[in-house]
N, C-alpha and C positions, 0 to 999 in steps of 0.2 A: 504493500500500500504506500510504503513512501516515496516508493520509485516513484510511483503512479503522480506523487502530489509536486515533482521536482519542476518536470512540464510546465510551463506557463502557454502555451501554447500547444492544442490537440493535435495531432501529427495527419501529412495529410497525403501518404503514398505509406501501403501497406505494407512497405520493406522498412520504412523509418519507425511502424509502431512498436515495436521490441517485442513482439506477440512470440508465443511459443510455436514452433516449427509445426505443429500438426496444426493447428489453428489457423495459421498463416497459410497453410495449403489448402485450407478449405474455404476461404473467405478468396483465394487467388482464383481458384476453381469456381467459387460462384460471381463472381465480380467475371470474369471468361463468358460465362453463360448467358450472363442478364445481359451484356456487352453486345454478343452476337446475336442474341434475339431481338436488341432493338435495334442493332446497326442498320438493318434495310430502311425500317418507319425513320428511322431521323435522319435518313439519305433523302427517302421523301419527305419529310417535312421543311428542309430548305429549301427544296424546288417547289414545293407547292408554297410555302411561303410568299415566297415571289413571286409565283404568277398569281396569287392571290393580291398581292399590293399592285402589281399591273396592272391587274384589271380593274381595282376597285381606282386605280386613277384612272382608267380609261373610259368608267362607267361616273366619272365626278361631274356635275353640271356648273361648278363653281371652281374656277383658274387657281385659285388658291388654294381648294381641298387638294387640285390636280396636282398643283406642285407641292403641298407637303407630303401626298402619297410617294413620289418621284424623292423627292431627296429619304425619304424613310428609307426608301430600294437605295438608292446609290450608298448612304451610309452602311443597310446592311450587309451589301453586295462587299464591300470594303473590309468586313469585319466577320463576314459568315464562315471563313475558317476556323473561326476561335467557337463555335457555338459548339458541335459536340464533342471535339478534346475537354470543351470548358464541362459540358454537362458528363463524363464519362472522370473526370477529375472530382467533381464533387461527389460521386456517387464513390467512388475511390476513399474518400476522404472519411467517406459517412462509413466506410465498415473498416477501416483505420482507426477509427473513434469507437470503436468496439468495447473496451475495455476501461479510458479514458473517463470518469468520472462527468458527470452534468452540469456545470458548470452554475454555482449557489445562486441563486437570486440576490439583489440588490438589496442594501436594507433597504432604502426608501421602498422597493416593491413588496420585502417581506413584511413591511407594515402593514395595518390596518387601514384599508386605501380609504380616502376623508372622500368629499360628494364630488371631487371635481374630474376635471379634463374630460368634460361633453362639448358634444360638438353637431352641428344638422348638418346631414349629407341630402344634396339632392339624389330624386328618384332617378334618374340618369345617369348619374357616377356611378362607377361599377369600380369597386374595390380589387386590388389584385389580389387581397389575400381570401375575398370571397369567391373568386374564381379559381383560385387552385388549391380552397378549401371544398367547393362544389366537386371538383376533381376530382382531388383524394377520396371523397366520400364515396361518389360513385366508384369507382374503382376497389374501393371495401364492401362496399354490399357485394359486389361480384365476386368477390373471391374471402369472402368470409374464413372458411373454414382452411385455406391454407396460410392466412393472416395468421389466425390463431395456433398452427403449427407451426409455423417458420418463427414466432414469436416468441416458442416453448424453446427450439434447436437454437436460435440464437442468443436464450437465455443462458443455455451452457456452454458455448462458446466464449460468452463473455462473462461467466462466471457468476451472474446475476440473477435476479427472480425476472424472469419472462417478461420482453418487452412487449410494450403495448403497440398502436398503428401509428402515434407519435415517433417513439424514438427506433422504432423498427427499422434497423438499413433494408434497402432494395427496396423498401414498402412506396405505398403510394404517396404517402406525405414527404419520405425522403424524394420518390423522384420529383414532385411539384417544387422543392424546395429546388433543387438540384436545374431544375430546367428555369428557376428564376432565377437561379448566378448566373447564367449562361446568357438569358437574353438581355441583363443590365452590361453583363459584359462585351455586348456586340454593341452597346450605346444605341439603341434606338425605344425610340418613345413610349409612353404609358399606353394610347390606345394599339399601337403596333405592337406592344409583349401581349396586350390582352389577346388580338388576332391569332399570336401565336402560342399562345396555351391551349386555346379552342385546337385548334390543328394539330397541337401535340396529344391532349386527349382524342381528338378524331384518326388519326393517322399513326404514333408511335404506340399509346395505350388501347390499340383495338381486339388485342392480341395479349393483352398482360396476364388476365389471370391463368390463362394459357403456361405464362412464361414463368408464375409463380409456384404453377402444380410442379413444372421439370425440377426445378430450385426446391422444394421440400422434396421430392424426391433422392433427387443430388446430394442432397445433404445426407439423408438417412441412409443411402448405398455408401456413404464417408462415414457409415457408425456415428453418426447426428441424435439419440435417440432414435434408432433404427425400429423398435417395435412401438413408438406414438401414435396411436391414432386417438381420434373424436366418435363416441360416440352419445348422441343426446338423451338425456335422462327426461324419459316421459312415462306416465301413466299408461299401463298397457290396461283399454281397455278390454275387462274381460271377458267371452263366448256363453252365449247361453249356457246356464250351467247345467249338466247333464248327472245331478244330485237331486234330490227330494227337497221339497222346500225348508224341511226344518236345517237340513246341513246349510244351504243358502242362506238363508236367514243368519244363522251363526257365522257365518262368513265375513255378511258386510255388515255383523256389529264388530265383527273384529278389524275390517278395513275402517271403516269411521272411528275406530278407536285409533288406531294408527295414523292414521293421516288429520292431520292438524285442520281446524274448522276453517280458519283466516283463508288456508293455498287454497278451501274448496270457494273463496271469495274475493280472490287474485284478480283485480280490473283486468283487461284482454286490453293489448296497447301495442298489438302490432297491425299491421295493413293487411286488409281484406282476410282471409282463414289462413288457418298456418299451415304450412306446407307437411306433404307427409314423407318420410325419408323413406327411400326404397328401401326394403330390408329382404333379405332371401327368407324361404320360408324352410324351417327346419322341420324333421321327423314330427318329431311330438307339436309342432302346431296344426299338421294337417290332420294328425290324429283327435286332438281339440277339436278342428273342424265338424269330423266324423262324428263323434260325441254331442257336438252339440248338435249338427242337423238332426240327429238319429231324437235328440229330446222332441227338437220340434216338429218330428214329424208325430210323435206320440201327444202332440196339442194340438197339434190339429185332423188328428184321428180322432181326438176326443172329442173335440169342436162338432166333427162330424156325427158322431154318435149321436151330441148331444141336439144339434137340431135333425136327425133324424127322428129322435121322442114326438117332437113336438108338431110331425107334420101328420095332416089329417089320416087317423084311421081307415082304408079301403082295400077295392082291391089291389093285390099286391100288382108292380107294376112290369112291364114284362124286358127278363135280361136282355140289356145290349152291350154291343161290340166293343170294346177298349180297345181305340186309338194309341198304335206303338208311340212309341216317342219318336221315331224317326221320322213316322205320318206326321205328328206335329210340326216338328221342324221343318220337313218338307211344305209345307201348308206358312209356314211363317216367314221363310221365304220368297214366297211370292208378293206374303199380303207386304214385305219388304221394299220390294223393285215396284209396286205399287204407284201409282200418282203420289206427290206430296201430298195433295189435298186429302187423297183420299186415307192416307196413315195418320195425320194429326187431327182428324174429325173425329175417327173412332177412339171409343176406352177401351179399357181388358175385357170389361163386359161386352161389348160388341163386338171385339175381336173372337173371344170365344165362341159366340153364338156364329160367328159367320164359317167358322173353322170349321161347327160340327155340322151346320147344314150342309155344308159342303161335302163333308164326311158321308152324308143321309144322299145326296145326290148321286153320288161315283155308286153308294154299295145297296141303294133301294132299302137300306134297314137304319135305326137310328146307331147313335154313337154315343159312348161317352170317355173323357179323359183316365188315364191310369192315375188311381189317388197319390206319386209321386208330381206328377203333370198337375195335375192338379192342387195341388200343396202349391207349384212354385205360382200357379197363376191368381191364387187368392194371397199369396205372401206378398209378391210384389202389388196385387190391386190395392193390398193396408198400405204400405208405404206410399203410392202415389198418393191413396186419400190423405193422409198426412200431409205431404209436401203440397199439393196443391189446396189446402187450408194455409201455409203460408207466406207462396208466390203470389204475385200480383198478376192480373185477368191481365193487364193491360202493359205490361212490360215486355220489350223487344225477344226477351229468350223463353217466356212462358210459352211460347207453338212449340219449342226448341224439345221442351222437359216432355211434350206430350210425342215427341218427334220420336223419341229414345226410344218408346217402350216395348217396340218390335224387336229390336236390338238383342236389349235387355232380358226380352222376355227369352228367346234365344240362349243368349248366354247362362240365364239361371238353370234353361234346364238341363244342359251340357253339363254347367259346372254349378253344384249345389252350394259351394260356397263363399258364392255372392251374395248369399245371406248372413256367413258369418264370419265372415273375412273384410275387416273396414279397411283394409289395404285393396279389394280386391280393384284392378282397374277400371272394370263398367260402374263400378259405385263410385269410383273416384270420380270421372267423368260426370255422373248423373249428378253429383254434390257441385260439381263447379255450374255447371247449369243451371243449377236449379236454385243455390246461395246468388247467382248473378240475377233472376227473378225477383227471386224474395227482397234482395236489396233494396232494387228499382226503384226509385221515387220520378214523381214529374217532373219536380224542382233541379233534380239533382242532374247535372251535366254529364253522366256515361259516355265514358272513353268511346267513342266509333270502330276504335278500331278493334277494341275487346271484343265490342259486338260481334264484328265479321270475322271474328276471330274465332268465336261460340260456333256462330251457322257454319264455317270452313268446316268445323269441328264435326258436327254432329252429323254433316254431310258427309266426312270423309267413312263415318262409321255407317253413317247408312245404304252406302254406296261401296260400301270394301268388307263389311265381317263375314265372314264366312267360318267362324269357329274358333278364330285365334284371336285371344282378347288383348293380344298386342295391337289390335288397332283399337280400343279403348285407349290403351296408354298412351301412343304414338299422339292419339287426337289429343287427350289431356295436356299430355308435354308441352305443346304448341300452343294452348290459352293460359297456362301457367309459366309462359315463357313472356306472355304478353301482359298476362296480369302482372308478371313482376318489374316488365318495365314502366307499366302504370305505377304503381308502388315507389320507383324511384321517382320518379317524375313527380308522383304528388306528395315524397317525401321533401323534395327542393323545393317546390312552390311555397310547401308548406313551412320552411326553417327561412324563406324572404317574409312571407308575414309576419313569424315570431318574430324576426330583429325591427321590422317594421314596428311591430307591438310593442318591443321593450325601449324603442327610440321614445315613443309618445310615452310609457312612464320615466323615462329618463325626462323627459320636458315636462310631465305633472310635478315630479318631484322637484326638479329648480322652478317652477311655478309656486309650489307650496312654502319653499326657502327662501322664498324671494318676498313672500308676502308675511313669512316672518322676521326677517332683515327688518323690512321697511314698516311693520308693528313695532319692533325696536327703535329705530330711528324716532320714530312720531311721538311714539311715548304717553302718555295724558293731554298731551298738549292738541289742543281744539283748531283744526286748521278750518277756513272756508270752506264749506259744503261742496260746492264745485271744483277747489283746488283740490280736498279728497278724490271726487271721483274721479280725474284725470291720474291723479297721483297711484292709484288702485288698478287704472284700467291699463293707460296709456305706457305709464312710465315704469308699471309693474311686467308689461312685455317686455322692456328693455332693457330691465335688472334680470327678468328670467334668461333671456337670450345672452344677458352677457356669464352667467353662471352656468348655463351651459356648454357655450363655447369654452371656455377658460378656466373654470372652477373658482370657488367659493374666495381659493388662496392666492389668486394672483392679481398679478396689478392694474388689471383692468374694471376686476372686478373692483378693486379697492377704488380708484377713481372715480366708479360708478357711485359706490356707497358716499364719496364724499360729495358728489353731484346730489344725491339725493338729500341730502343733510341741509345741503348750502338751498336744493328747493322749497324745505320746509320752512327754513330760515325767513327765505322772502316772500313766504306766505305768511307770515307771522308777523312781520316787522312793519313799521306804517310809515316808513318814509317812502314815498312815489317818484326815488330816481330809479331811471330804467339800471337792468344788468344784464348789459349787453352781451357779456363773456360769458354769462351762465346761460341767454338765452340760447347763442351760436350753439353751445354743446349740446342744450337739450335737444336744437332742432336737428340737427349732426347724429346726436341719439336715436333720436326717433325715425329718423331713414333707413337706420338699421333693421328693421322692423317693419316694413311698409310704410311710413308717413312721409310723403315727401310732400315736396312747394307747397301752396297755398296753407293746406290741411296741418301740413307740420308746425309752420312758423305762428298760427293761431292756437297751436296746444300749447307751443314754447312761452308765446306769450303770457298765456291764462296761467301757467304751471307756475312761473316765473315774478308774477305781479301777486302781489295782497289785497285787491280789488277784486279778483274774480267774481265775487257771488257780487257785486255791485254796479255789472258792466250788463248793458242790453240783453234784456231777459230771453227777445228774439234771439238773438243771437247764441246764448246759452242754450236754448232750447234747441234750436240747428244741430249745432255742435253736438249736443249729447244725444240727437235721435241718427247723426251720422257713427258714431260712436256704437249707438247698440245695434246697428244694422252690422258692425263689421264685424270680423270673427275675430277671435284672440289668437294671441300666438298659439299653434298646437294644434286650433280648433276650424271644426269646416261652420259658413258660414250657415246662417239661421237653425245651429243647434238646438235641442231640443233640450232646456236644464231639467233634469229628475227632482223631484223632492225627495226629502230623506223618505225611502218607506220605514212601514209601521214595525213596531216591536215582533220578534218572531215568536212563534207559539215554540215549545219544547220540542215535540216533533222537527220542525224545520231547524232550531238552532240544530240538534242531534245532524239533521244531513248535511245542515250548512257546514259542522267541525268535520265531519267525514267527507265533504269534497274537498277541504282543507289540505288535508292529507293523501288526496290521488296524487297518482304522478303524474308528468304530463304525459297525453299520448293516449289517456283513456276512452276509452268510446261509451258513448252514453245515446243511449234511445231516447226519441221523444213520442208523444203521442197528437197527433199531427189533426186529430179531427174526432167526431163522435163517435166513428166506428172501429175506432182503436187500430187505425192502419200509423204503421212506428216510420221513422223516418231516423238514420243513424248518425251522431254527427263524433269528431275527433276532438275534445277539448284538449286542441295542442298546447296552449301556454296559459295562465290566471298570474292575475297581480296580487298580490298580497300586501300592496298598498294600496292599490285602487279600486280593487275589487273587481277589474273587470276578467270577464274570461273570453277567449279566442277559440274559436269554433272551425273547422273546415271541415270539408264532404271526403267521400270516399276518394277525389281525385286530388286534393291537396287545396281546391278553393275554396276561399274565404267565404264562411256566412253566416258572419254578422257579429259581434260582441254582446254578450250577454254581464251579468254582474251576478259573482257567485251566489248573491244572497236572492234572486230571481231562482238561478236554477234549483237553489234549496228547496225553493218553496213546489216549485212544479213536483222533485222528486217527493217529497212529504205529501201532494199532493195524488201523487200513482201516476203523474203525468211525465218521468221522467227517471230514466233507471238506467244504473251503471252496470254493461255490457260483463260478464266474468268470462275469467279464460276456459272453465269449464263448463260453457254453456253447450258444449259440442256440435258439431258440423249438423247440417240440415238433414242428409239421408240418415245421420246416427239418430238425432234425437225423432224423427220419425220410425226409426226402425226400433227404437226402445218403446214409443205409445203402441206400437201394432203389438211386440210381446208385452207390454205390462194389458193390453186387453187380451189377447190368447190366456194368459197367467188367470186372471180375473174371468174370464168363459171360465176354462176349466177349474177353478175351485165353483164355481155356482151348477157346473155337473155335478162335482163331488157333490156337492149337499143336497141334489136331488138326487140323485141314488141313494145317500144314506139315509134322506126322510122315503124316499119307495121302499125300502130296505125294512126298515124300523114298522 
């Protein structure tokens, strides 16, 4: 360690870092790797660089844009050799720094930071550090899971506990960092580095997590942690149980005893349903399988029995044919290649009926299903009645869910355990379908191209299965490829609104400091009526804005405080020479701010004089209805002010302290009208000074701000309830209501046999 501390400077070619010889050859080996995998993209990212600034001067309507596009190219052109030595040097540097300690924070930064150094950015500026923090991010959602192993193997390398995406070499935050030396180093300008990080994510990072997987592999064939892998700790839920209900029952008091009440109350705070991880299927879960179909075919023999009692006393009716199962199938395929129109018009009820007359027409005798056939086409008609209780009539993919059920019905009777297998692919698919239904609201802006994403989908399946439920998956893949670029997409939309949101409490809170300053200043002392209110409205924008910009502690600010001081002074005092010098500044102040000519120099005036409430009442009256027409710093014009609401009842305080405590990111239902149709929204961010909360949709747009003590009240109300991560996917929790009624039939046979019995 004291070597370590001798260094005043991190070393920045991996032969100078004193690194131990094995170490040193793996960090040379993968610094090789990541080198050659991007050297093509950043071959191309110069040439397209450049004829991107070409064109964007050739495409200028304005001589001047024309020519600073042109000198942008000429300086680049002069300096584009140094851009990937320079970015292949830093990347150099960053796994040289391997072992090299973090270099402490500053005190001044390891303080307790005080209110200041705010600042308003217009919506047009585009930050560099927010664009190659957009970068990095995306580039971590993609490659997630070899972030977090390359993060483990680089731990031991450098001897540390596991780096994070920050200080991760190779990672994505190192290359953004890495391609920002390189483009300050070619000296060309803020909007032309920005052009060229766009093009660097589009062109060098197209390919990265690609280039991440080889890199964790590399390392683990160099004994890196060789046997690491990830696997996700989730609740296996568990298969119809093929036990007697009393063993059941002791079961899940003993899993409720186990598993903690709170995780089965875990807010759901990720984007759209959570993905399901392929996993192979071993011995003993197929045998689970069998066990459990084998229960539920004894529920639904019971079922049968049970409405067989109850059908009228006659003659006995006379035996027919059972239909092979291959007859089925055969017959299911047709009604398959079918017209569109004519598969999503019919249910299972219709589909059956038309199967078996069909059956009755070829053999002149009636038909009926083998009770395996049969099981699966009353299995799957509970599930749809389920699911379509909670899709919407009127949503783009509800034909979609009805499109399926030929399919579907297909694949259950091949493979039985598409009932009990929530991995299985046709279930997978029919959940993404049918959750994109149920979501559906009018209000709500649905991605287009999901959409056409759904119908590709359920086309390709109804147009290609022929027995292999790899075209379930294959179709899945591809709207789960698409849903996940949604996801990104409306994660970034979504993290511009937050910083937009915490800028407006950044400018409430120097509003509120601002108006306690200047309660200090004023003190008991009774100024003119009207020089208050300018003093409150006007000049309270101007102490906000300068506490913003500068903070509380510097000397801009201080100068304002004494402007203010020196205003109340000449409100106060009754001699009527002008003050010229005080006025200049207020009206210089107040431009800051939107006041300019006429407007400014009659607020400086009034601010400035001890006459105010004594000068033409018209004129006062002008003034102050110009005054509340305008908006305040911060605020859009003709806001709407809230009164304080009323005291909350216990119930609401109780939900108001428990939204307190979500995180951000939670999703919360609301109820959208009388007939209880929900609509789902993401409460991404809440002030905890202002009380307000930030709300966007399933694509990451804004709608609308609410104030947590509003939402409290809805949820106390039943009008609004936070979404848990165990609420389970759509074909689960309908496939759990179909067996908790099979379960509930057959105990109400039990007790009529044992009252026939008795």
């Amino acid at each position: 360690m004291p070597a370590l501390l001798k260094s005043t400077s991190p070393p920045r070619s991996i032969a100078s870092a004193g690194l131990p010889p094995r170490v040193r050859r793996t960090l040379e080996r993968a610094l090789a790797l990541v080198s050659s995998e991007l050297d093509p993209g950043l071959s191309n990212l110069v040439s397209e660089f450049e004829q991107e600034l070409f064109r964007l001067a050739d495409q200028a309507r304005n001589p001047g844009i024309e020519s600073g596009y042109m000198a942008t190219l000429r300086a680049f052109r002069a300096n584009r050799a140094d851009l990937v030595p320079r970015f292949l040097l830093a990347l150099e540097a960053s796994l040289a720094a391997l072992r090299t300690p973090a270099p402490p924070l500053p005190p001044a930064l390891a303080e307790t930071p005080s209110f200041g150094a705010l600042s308003l950015v217009e919506d047009a500026v585009m930050d560099e550090g927010t664009v190659l923090r957009e970068i990095a991010s995306r580039q971590e959602g993609r490659a997630n899971l070899s972030l977090h192993l390359l993060g483990q193997r680089f731990g031991v390398l450098a001897a540390t506990p596991a780096f994070d995406a920050e200080r991760l070499p190779l990672g994505p935050q190192c290359l953004c960092r890495a391609i920002s030396t390189a483009a300050c180093a070619v000296e060309i300008e803020h909007d032309a580095r920005l052009l060229l990080y766009r093009i660097f994510d589009r062109v060098v990072l197209a390919g990265y997590a690609r280039v991440l997987e080889q890199l964790d592999a590399q390392l683990a064939a160099d004994g890196i942690l060789p046997a690491l892998t990830f696997v996700p700790v989730r609740a296996r839920a568990e298969p119809i149980e093929a036990k007697d209900d009393a063993r059941a029952a002791r079961a899940e008091t003993i899993a409720r005893q186990r598993k903690p009440v709170d995780d089965a109350q875990r807010p759901y705070t990720g984007w759209g349903e959570p993905a399901d991880a392929g996993e192979s299927e071993r011995a003993e879960d197929i045998q689970a399988h069998e066990a459990a179909y084998a229960r539920l075919q004894e529920l639904m023999s019971g079922r049968r029995e049970l409405l067989r009692k109850f059908q009228p006393r006659g003659e006995t009716p006379l035996p027919r044919r059972q239909l092979a199962t291959s007859e089925v199938a055969d017959a299911l395929r047709q009604f398959q290649q079918a017209p569109p129109g004519g598969r999503t018009a019919r249910s299972l009820v219709e589909i059956k009926r038309s199967l078996l007359a069909q059956a009755r027409q070829r053999t002149g005798e009636g038909a009926n299903l083998a009770p395996q056939d049969e099981d699966a086409f009353e299995l799957l008609g509970m599930i749809y009645g389920h699911i379509e209780q909670e899709i919407r009539a009127e949503a783009p993919a509800a034909p979609l869910v009805r499109e399926l059920q030929i399919p579907l019905l297909r694949a259950a009777l091949q493979d039985h355990s598409f009932f009990t297998r929530q991995r299985h692919p046709a279930r997978q698919l029919l959940n993404t379908v049918a959750e994109s239904a149920a979501a559906w609201h009018e209000d709500t802006a649905f991605d287009p191209r999901v959409q056409a994403a759904l119908r590709a989908a359920v086309a390709h399946v109804v147009g290609n299965y022929e027995g292999d439920v790899a075209v379930f998956a294959e179709s899945n893949a591809q709207v789960r490829a698409q849903l996940q670029v949604q996801a990104r997409t409306a994660e970034l939309q979504e993290r511009r609104h937050i910083e937009a949101a915490r800028g407006r409490e950044k400018l409430a809170a120097a509003r509120l400091r601002a108006e306690e300053l200047m309660r200090g200043i004023v003190g008991e002392r009774r100024l003119p009526r009207f020089s208050r209110a300018l003093l409150d409205q006007a000049w309270a924008d101007v102490l906000t804005l300068t506490l913003l910009r500068h903070g509380e502690s510097s000397e801009e600010a201080g100068r304002q405080l004494d402007t203010t001081r020196r205003i109340v002074e000449a409100a106060l005092e009754a001699t009527p020479e002008p003050r010229i010098d005080l006025q200049r500044d207020v009206e210089s102040s107040l431009g800051q701010v939107g006041y300019h000519g006429e407007e400014a120099t009659v607020i400086a005036q009034r601010l400035t004089s001890h006459r105010s409430d004594e000068d033409d009442a018209a004129s006062r009256t002008e003034l102050a209805m110009k005054l509340k027409a305008r908006a305040r710093l911060g605020e859009e014009a003709g806001a709407v002010r809230h009164e304080k609401p009323p005291a909350r009842t216990p119930d609401e305080q109780a939900q108001y302290d428990h939204l307190r405590t979500l995180p951000f990111g939670t999703w919360i239902e609301f109820t959208t009208n009388q007939q209880g149709d929900l609509v789902r929204r993401r409460m991404s961010w809440f002030s905890p000074m202002t009380d307000h909360v930030l709300f966007v949709n399933q694509r990451g747009q804004r709608c609308g701000e609410q104030s947590l003590d509003a939402v409290a009240r809805l949820m106390a109300s039943g009008n609004a309830r936070v979404v848990t991560a165990n609420r389970g996917r759509l074909v689960d929790r309908a496939w759990q209501a179909a067996i908790g009624a099979l379960r509930s039939f057959a105990g109400r046979g039990e007790q009529d046999m044992s009252e026939a019995t008795a």
